[in-house]
N, C-alpha and C positions, 0 to 999 in steps of 0.2 A: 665587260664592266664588272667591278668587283662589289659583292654587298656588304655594308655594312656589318660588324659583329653582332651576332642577337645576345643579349645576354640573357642568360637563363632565369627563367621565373623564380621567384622569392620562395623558401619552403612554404610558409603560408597559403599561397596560391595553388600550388600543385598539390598539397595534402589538405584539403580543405576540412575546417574544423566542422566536427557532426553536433547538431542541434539535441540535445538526448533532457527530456522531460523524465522524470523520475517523482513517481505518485508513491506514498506509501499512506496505510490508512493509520492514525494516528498508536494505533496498539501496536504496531510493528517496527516504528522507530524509539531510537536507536538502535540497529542489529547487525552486528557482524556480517551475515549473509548479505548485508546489502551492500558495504562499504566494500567487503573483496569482490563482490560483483561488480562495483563500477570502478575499481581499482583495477581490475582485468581490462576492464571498459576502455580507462584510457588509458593503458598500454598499449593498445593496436595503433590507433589516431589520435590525433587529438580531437578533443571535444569540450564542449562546455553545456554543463549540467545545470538545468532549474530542478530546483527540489520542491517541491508539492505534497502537503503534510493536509490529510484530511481531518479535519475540526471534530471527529464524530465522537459525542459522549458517551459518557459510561453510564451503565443502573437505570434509577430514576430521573435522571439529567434530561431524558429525551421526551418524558412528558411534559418535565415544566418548559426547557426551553432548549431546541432542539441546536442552537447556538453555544451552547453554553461550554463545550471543550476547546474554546478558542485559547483558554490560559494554560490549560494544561498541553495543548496543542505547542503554543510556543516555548515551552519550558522543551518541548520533544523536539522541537525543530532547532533551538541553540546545541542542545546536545549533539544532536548528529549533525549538524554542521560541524563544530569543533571535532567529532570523532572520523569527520571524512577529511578532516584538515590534517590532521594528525597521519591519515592513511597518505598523504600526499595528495589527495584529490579534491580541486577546488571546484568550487560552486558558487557559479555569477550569478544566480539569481535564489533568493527561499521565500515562500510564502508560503501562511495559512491557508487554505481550500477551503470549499464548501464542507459542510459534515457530511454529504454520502460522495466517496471516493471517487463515481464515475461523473457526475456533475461536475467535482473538482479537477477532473480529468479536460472533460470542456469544456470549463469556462477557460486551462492554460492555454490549450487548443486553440479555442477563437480569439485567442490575444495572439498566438507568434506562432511563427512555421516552427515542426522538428520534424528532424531525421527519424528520429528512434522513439520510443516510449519504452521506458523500465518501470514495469509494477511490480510492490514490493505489498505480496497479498498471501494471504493461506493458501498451505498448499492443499486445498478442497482436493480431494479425489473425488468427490461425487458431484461439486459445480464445473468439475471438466468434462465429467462424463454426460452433464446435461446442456452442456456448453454454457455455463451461465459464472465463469468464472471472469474475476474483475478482467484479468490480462486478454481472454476472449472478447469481451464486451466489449472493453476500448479500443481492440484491432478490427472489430466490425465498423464501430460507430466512428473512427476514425480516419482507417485507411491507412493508417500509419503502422510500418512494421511496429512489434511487441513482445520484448523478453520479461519472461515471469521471474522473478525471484523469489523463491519461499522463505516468508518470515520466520521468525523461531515459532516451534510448536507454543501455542497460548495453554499451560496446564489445567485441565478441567478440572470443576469444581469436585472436589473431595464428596465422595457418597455418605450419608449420614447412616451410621449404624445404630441399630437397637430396633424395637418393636414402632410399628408403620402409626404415626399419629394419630390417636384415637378417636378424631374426628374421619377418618377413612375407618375405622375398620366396624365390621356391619354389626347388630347388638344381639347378643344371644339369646333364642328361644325363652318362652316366660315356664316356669316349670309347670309340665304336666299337659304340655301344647304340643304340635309335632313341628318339626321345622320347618316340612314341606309343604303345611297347610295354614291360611290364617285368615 
């Protein structure tokens, strides 16, 4: 008895697309290092990416209302949408996140399964060495494998030169007193 022909499964099926969440906190999008990162990304498989852009403000923003990077959030999140569209890499899903990046990490979690997790965070050398780096924390608190991308260096703030503000510097001796006594 002879069987029937099998026809071979649909490319879809046998290359199944990977689930890849992709957090970045909102200072580090839009960035090159990220967009060639997930451009490598889906060169292997296919995959389809949510982007997850964390709300966290800047300065004084986080006393009054720690909500409050949600505009400038979106302003960050259209831009690197457009610049990963541009890179060839599309993205089915973008949202605003919570403002602390690992919260925003779980709430995308407890909504849909991923394959993968891409954090797009500083590259700490000293939150890796105390393990307290974003990319560490969401592969504990997850379970889900976790590739780091490093942001672009954030340029620290310029050292102020001249004489130390005169409210720090100590008031010299009254004449005719010694210094070491009083």
């Amino acid at each position: 008895m002879s069987h029937p022909a099998v026809n071979p499964m649909p490319p879809e099926v046998a290359a199944p697309r990977r689930e890849v969440l992709v957090v970045a906190p909102m200072r580090y999008v839009p960035s090159q290092p990220l967009v060639a990162a997930l451009r490598a990304h889906a060169a292997g498989r296919p995959c389809a990416f949510t982007l997850v852009v964390a709300a966290t403000p800047w300065g004084w923003a986080w006393l009054a209302d720690m909500f409050s990077g949600a505009d400038e959030a979106d302003r960050r999140l259209c831009a690197t949408r457009t610049l990963l569209a541009g890179a060839g890499v599309s993205v089915r899903e973008a949202r605003i996140g919570d403002p602390d990046p690992l919260a925003a990490v779980m709430d995308a979690v407890n909504r849909a399964r991923f394959d993968e997790i891409v954090v797009c965070a500083a590259p700490g050398r000293v939150a890796r060495r105390l393990g307290l780096s974003l990319a560490q924390r969401t592969g504990w608190l997850t379970g889900v494998p976790v590739r780091h991308v490093a942001g672009p260096a954030i340029a620290a703030r310029p050292r102020r030169e001249g004489p130390a503000p005169r409210r720090l510097q100590r008031p010299a001796p009254a004449a005719g007193t010694s210094a070491g006594v009083r």
